[in-house]
C-alpha positions in Angstrom: 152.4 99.1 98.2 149.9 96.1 97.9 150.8 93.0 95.9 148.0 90.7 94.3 146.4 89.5 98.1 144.3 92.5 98.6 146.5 93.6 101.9 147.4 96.6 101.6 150.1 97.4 104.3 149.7 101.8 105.1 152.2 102.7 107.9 152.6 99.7 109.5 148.6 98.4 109.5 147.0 96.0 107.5 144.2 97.0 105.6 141.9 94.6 103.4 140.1 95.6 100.5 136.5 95.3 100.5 136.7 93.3 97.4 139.0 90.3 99.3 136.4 90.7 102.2 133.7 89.9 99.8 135.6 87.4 98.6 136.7 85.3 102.0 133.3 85.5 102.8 131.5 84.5 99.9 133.5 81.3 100.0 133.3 80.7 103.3 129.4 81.0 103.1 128.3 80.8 99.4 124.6 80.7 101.1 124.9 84.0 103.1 123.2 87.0 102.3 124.3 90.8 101.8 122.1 93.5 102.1 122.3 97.0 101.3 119.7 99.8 102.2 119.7 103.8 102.1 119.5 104.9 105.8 119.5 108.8 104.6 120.0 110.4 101.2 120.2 114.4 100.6 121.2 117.2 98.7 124.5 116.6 100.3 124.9 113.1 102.2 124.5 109.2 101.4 123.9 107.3 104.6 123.9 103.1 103.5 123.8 100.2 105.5 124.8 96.8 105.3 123.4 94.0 106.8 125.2 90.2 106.8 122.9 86.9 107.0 123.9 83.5 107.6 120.4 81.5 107.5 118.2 84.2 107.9 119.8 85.0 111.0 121.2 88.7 111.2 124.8 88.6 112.1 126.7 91.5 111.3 125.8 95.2 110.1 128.0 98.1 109.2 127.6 102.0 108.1 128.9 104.5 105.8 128.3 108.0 104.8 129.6 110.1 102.2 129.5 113.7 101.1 128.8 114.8 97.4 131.6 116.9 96.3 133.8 115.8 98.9 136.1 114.0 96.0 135.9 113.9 92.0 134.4 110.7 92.4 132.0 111.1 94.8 130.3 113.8 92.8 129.3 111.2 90.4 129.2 107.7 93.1 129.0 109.2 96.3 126.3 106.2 96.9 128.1 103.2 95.4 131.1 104.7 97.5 128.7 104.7 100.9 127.7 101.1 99.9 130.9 99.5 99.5 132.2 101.2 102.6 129.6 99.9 104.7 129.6 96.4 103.2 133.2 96.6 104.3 132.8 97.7 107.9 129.7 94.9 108.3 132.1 91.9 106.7 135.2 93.6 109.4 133.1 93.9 112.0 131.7 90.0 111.7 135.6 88.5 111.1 137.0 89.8 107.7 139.0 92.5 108.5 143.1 93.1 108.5 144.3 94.4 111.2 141.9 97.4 110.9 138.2 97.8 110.8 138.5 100.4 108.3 139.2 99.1 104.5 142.0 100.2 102.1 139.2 101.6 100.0 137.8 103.7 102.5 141.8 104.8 103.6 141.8 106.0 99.7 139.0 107.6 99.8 139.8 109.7 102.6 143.0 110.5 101.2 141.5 111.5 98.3 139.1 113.9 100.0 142.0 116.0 101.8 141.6 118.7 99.2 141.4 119.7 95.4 144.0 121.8 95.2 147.0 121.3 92.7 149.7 120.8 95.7 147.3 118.9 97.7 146.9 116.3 94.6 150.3 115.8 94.0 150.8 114.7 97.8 147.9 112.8 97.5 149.2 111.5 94.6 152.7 110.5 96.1 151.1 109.1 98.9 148.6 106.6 97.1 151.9 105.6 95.3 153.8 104.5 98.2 151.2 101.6 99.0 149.0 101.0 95.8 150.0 101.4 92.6 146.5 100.8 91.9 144.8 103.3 93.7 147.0 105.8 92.6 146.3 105.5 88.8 142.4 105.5 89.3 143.3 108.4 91.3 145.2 110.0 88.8 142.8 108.9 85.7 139.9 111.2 87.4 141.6 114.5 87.8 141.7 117.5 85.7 144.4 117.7 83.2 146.4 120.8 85.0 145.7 118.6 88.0 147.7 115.8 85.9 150.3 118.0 84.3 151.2 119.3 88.0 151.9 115.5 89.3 153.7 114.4 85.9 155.6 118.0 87.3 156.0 116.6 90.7 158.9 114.3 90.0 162.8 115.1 89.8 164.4 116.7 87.0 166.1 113.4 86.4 163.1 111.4 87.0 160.5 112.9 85.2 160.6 111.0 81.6 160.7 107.3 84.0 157.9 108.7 85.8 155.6 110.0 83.0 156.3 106.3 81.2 155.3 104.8 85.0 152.1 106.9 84.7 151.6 105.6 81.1 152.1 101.8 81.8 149.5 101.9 84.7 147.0 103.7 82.2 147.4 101.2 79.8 146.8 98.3 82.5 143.5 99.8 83.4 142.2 99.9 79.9 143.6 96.3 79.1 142.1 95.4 82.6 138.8 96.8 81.4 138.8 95.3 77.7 139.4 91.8 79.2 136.7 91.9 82.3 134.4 93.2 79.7 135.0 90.1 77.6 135.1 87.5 80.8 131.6 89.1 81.5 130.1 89.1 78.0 131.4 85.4 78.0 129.5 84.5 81.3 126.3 85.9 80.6 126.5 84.3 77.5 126.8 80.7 79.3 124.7 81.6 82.1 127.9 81.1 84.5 126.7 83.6 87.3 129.8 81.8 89.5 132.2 83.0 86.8 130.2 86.6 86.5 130.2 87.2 89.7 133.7 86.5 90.5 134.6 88.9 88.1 132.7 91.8 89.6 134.0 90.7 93.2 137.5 92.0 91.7 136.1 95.0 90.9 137.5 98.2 92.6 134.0 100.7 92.7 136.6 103.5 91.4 137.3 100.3 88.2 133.3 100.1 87.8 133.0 102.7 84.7 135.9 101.9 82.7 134.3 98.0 82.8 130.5 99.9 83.0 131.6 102.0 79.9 132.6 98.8 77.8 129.1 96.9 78.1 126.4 96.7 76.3 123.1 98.5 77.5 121.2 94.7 77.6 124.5 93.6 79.0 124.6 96.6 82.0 121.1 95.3 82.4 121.7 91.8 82.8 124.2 92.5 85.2 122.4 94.5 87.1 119.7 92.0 87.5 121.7 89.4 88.3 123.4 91.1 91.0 120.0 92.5 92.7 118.7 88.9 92.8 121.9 87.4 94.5 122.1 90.7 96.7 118.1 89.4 97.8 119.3 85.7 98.5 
């Protein structure tokens, strides 16, 4: 299970978030440059790349492919998942990286794609729980409702009402999550403090994104949007 450092520890490796990468990096080099570009995109597949810059001098790159329909969220952000993934890789393969190139988003994420099925979700489920409570909720905010009624199913007789009210609780932190980033945003771009916007969006799990996306303002999605293209540019 991961505490508040963005490690998350998965059968005895230690895997970094691609939000802590971004993070060690930006401070590190608050001047560098990360770029993004569609290699491929189909039907079916989303091919990104990212490339890492420190004074115009190319020093890292990193790719990532997804399949639409491979996962409930990939059906709707199979690119933003490519992206991330490959922003990832590029930052691991230059120095930020756990003791694993790949990141504990894209461990997730292939978790996630093992199957659809109710019994498959449930261990999918089980698993995500055992190292990120996090994870887990997103995972379980995004399925079907008998896909949720068969994991509130999953746990012992004598464990089901402490496990439902688990289920709840981590709910209810997403939302309150969401509600306050929303309002640490609106406050930024407000003040013109890109520092402070930005280091909210760095926290930002890409399975997070809507819940904070749904909360904003059309002029405010905008802004942000903007914003983030012009500091992806340099």
């Amino acid at each position: 299970m991961s505490d508040d450092t963005g490690i998350v520890p998965i059968r005895g490796k230690q895997y970094k978030t691609v939000a802590l990468r971004v993070g060690e990096f930006r401070k590190e080099h608050p001047d560098a440059t990360i770029s993004t570009e569609v290699v491929s995109i189909t039907e079916n597949v989303v091919v990104m790349k990212a490339s890492i810059f420190l004074d115009d001098t190319l020093i890292s790159t990193g790719f990532a492919e997804e399949v639409r329909g491979a996962s409930n969220i990939n059906k709707t952000s199979a690119l933003e998942n490519a992206e991330t993934s490959a922003v990832g890789r590029a930052l691991a393969f230059y120095k930020y990286a756990g003791s694993e190139i790949a990141s504990a988003d894209e461990v997730a994420n292939a978790i996630n794609q093992q199957g659809t099925d109710n019994a498959n979700a449930v261990a999918v489920m089980n698993e995500l729980l055992n190292y990120d409570e996090r994870l887990a909720i997103l995972y379980f905010m995004e399925q079907d409702e008998d896909v949720q009624i068969a994991i509130h199913n999953s746990a012992p007789k004598n464990e089901k009402t402490a496990f439902k009210a688990r289920i709840k609780e981590l709910e209810k932190a997403v939302h309150d999550w969401a509600d306050e980033a929303c309002a640490q945003v609106g406050h930024c771009l407000v003040n013109d403090d890109n520092s402070g916007l930005f280091e909210v969006l760095d926290e930002v799990h890409k399975k997070e994104k809507r819940y904070l996306w749904a909360r904003l303002s059309q002029q405010e999605r905008d802004q942000v949007a903007k914003l983030s293209e012009e500091r992806n540019n340099g």
